[in-house]
N, CA, C and O atoms as a DFTB+ gen file, in Angstrom:
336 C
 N C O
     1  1      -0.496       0.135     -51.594
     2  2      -1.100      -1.104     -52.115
     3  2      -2.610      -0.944     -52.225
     4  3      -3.272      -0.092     -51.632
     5  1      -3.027      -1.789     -52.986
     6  2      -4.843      -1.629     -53.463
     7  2      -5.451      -2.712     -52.754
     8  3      -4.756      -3.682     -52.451
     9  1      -6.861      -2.660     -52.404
    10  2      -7.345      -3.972     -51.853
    11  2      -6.805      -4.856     -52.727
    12  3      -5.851      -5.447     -52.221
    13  1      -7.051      -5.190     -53.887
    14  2      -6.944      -6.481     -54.651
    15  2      -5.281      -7.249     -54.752
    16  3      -5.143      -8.399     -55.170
    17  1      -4.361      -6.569     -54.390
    18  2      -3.142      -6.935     -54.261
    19  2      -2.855      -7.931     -53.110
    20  3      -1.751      -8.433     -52.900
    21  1      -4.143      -8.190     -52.285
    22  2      -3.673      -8.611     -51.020
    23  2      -4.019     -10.361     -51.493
    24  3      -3.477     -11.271     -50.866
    25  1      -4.896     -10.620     -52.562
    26  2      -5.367     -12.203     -52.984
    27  2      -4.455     -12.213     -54.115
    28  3      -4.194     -11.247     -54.831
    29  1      -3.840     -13.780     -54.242
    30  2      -3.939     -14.224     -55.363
    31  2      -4.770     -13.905     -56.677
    32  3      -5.984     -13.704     -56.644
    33  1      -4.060     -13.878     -57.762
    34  2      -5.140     -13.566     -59.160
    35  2      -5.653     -15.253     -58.896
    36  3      -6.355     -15.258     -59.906
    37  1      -5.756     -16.010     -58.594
    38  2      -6.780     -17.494     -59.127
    39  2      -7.915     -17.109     -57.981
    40  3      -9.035     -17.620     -57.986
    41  1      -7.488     -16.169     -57.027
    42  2      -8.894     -16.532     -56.313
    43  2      -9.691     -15.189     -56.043
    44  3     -10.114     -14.811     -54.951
    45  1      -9.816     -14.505     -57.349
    46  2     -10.392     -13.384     -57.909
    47  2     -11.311     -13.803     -58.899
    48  3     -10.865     -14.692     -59.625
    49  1     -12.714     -13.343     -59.198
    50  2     -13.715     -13.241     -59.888
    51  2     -13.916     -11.969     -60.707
    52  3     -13.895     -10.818     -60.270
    53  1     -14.182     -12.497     -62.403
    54  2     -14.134     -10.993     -62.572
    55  2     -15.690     -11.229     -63.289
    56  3     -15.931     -11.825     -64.339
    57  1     -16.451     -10.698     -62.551
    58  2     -18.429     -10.642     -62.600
    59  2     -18.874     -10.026     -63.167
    60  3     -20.085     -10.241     -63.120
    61  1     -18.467      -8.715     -64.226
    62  2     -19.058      -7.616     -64.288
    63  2     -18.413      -6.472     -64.971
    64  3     -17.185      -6.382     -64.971
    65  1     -19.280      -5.455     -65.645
    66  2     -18.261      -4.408     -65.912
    67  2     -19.708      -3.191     -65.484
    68  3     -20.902      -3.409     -65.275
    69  1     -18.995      -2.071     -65.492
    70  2     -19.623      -0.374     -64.992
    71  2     -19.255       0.415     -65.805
    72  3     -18.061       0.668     -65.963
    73  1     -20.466       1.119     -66.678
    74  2     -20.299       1.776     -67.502
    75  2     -19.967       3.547     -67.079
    76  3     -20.725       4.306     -67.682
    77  1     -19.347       3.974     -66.507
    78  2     -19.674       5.646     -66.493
    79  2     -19.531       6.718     -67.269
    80  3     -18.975       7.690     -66.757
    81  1     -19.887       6.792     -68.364
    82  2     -19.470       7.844     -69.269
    83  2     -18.386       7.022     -70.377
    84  3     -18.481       6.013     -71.076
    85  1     -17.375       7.995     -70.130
    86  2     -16.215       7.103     -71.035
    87  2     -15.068       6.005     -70.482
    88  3     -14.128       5.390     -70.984
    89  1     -15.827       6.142     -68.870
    90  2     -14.607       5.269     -68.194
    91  2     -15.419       3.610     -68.022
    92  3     -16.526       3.419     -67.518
    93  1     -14.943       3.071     -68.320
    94  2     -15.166       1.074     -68.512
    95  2     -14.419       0.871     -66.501
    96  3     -13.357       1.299     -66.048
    97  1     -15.455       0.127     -65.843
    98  2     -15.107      -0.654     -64.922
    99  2     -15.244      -2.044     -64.562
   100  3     -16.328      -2.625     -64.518
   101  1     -14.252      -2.508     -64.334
   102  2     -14.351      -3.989     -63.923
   103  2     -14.856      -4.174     -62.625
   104  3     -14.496      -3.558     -61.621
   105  1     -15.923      -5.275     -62.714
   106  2     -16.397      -5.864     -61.413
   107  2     -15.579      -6.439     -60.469
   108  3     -16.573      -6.832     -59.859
   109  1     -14.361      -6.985     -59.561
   110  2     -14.105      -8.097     -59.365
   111  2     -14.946      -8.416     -58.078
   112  3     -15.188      -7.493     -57.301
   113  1     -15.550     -10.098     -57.734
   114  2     -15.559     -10.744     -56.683
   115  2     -14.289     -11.023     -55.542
   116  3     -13.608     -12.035     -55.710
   117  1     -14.084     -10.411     -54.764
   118  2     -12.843     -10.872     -53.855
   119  2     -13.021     -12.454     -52.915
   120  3     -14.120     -12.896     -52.580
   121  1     -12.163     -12.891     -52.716
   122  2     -12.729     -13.932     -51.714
   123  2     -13.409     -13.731     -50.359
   124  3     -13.711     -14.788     -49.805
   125  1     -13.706     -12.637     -49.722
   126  2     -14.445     -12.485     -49.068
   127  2     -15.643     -11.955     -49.351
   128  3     -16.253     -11.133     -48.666
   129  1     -16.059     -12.556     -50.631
   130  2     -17.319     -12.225     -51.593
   131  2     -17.576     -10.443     -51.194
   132  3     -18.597     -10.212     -50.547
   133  1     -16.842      -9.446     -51.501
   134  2     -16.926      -8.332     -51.679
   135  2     -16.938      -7.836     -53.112
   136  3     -16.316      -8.547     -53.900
   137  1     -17.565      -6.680     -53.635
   138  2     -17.044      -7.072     -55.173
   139  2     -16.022      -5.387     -55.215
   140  3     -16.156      -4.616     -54.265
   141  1     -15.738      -5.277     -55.567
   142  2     -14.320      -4.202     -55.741
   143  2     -14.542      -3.729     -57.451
   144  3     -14.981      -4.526     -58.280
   145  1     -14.196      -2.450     -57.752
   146  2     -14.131      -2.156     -59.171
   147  2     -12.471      -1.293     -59.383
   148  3     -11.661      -0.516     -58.877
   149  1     -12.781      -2.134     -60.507
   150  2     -11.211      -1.602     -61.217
   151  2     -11.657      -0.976     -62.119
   152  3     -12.851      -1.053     -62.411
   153  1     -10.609      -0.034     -62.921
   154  2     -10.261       0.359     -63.822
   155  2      -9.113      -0.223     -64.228
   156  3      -8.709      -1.270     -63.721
   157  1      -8.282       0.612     -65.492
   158  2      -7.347       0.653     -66.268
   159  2      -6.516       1.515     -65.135
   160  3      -6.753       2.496     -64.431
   161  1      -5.338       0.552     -65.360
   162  2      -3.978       1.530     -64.478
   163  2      -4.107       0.872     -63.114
   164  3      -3.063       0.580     -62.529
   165  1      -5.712       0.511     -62.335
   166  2      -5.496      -0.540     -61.211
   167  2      -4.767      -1.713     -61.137
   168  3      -4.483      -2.354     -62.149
   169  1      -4.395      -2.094     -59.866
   170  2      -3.372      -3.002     -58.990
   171  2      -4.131      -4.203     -58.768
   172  3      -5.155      -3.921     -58.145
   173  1      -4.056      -5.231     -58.987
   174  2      -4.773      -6.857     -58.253
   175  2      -3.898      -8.023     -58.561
   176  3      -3.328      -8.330     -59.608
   177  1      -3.930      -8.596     -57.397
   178  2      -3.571      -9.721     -57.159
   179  2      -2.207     -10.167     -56.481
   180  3      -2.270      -9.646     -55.367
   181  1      -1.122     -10.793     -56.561
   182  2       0.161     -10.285     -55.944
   183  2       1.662     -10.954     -56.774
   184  3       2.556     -11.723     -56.419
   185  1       1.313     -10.092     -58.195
   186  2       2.556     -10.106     -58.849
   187  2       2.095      -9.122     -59.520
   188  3       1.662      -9.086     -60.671
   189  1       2.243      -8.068     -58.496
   190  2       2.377      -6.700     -59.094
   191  2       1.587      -6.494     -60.610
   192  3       2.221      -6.053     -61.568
   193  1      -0.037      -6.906     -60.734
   194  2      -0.872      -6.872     -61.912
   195  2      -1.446      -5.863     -62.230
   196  3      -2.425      -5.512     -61.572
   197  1      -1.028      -5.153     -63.264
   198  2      -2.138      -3.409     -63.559
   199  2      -2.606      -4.059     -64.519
   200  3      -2.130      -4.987     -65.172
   201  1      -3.710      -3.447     -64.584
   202  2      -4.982      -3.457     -64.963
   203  2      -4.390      -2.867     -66.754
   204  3      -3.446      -2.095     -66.586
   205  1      -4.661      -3.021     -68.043
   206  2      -4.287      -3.084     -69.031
   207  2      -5.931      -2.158     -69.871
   208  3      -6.250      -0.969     -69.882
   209  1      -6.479      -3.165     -70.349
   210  2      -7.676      -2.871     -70.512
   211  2      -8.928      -3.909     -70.152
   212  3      -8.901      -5.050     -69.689
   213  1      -9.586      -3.401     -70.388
   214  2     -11.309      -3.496     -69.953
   215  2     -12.751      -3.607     -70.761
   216  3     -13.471      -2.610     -70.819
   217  1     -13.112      -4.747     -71.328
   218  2     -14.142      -5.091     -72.046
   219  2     -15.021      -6.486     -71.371
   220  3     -14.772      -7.337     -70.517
   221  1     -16.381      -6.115     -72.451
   222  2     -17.403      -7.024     -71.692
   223  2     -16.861      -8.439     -71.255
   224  3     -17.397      -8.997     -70.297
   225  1     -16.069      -8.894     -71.763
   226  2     -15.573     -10.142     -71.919
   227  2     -14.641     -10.971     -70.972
   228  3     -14.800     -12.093     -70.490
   229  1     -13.328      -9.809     -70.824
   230  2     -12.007      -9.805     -69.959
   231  2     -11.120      -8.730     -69.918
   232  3     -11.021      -7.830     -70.752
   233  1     -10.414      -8.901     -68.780
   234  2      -9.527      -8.078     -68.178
   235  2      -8.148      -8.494     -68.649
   236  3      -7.882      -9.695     -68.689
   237  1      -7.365      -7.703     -68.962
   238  2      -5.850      -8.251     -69.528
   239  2      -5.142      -7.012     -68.633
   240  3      -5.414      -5.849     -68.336
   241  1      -3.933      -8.104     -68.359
   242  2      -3.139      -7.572     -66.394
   243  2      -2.096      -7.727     -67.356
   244  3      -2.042      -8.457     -68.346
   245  1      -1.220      -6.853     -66.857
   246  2       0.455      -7.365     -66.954
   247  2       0.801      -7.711     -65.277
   248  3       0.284      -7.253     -64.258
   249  1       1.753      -8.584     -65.439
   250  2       2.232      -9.111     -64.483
   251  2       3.859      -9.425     -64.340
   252  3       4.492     -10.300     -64.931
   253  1       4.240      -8.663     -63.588
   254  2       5.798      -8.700     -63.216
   255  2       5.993     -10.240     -62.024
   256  3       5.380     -10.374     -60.965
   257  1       6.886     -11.111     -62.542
   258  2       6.865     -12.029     -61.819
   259  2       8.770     -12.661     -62.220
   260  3       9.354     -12.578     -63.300
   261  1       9.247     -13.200     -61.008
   262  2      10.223     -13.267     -60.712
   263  2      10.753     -14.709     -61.005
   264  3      10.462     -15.666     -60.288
   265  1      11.732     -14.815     -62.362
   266  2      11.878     -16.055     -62.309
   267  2      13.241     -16.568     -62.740
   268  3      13.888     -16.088     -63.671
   269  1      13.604     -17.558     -62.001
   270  2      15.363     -18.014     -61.631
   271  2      15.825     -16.594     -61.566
   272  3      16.956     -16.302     -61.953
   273  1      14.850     -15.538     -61.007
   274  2      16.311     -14.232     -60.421
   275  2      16.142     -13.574     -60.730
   276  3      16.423     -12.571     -60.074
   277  1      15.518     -13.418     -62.028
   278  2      15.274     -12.027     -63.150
   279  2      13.808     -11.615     -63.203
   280  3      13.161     -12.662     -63.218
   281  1      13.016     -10.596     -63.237
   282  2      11.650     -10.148     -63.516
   283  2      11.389      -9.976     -64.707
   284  3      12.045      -9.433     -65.596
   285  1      10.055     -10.626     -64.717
   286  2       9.691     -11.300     -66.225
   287  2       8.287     -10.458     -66.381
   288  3       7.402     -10.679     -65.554
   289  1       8.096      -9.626     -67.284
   290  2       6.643      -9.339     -67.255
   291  2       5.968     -10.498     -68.085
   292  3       6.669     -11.150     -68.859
   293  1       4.329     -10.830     -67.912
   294  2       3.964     -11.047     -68.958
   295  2       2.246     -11.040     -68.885
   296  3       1.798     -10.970     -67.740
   297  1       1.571     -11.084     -69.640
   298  2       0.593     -11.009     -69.830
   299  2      -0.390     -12.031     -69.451
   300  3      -0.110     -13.208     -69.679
   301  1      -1.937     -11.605     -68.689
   302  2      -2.692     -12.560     -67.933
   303  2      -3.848     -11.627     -68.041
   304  3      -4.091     -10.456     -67.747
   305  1      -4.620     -12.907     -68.734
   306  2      -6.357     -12.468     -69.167
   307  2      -7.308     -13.026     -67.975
   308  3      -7.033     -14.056     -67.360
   309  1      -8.005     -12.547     -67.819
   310  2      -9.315     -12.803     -66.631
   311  2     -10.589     -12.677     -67.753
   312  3     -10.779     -11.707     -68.486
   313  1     -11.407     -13.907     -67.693
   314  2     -12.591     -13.676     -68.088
   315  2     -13.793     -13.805     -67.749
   316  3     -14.092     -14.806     -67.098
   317  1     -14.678     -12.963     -68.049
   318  2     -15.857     -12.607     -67.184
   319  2     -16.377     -14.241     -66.669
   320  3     -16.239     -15.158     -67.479
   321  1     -17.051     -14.561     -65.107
   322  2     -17.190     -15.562     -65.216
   323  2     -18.899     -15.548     -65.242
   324  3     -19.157     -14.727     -64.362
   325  1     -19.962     -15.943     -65.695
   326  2     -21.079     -16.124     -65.673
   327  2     -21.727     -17.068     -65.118
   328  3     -21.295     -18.208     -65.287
   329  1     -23.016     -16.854     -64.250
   330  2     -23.849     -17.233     -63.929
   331  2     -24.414     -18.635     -63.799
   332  3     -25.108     -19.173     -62.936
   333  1     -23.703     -19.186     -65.336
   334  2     -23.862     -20.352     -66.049
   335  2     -22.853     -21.815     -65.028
   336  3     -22.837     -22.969     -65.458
């Protein structure tokens, strides 16, 4: 498991991105105001969410989530939150 698997996705912040070369990183804020970086292919939150892709804007997760019995993937955007 990854740190970010251990919170809820609602009580995740996504602050930021890290440029290194050709790899794009996401900022997140954790609730214990830590900030954590993702990539693409990373784990957060706790319905099993990988990390999809990565731009200035938002993060797009797939998310496997369990419903009347059956596992349902589906798709969940995070957007940068600002300052504002």
């Amino acid at each position: 498991k990854q740190p970010l698997e251990a919170f809820p996705l609602d009580d995740l912040k996504f602050v930021g991105i890290l440029e290194q070369g050709p790899q794009l990183w996401g900022l997140i804020l954790d609730p214990e105001k830590k900030v954590v970086a993702v990539k693409v292919g990373s784990y957060m939150g706790q319905n099993y969410g990988r990390v999809l892709s990565i731009n200035s804007n938002e993060i797009k997760l797939e998310e496997t989530t369990k419903t009347s019995g059956t596992w349902e993937k589906q798709i969940t955007t995070l957007r940068i939150v600002t300052g504002k």
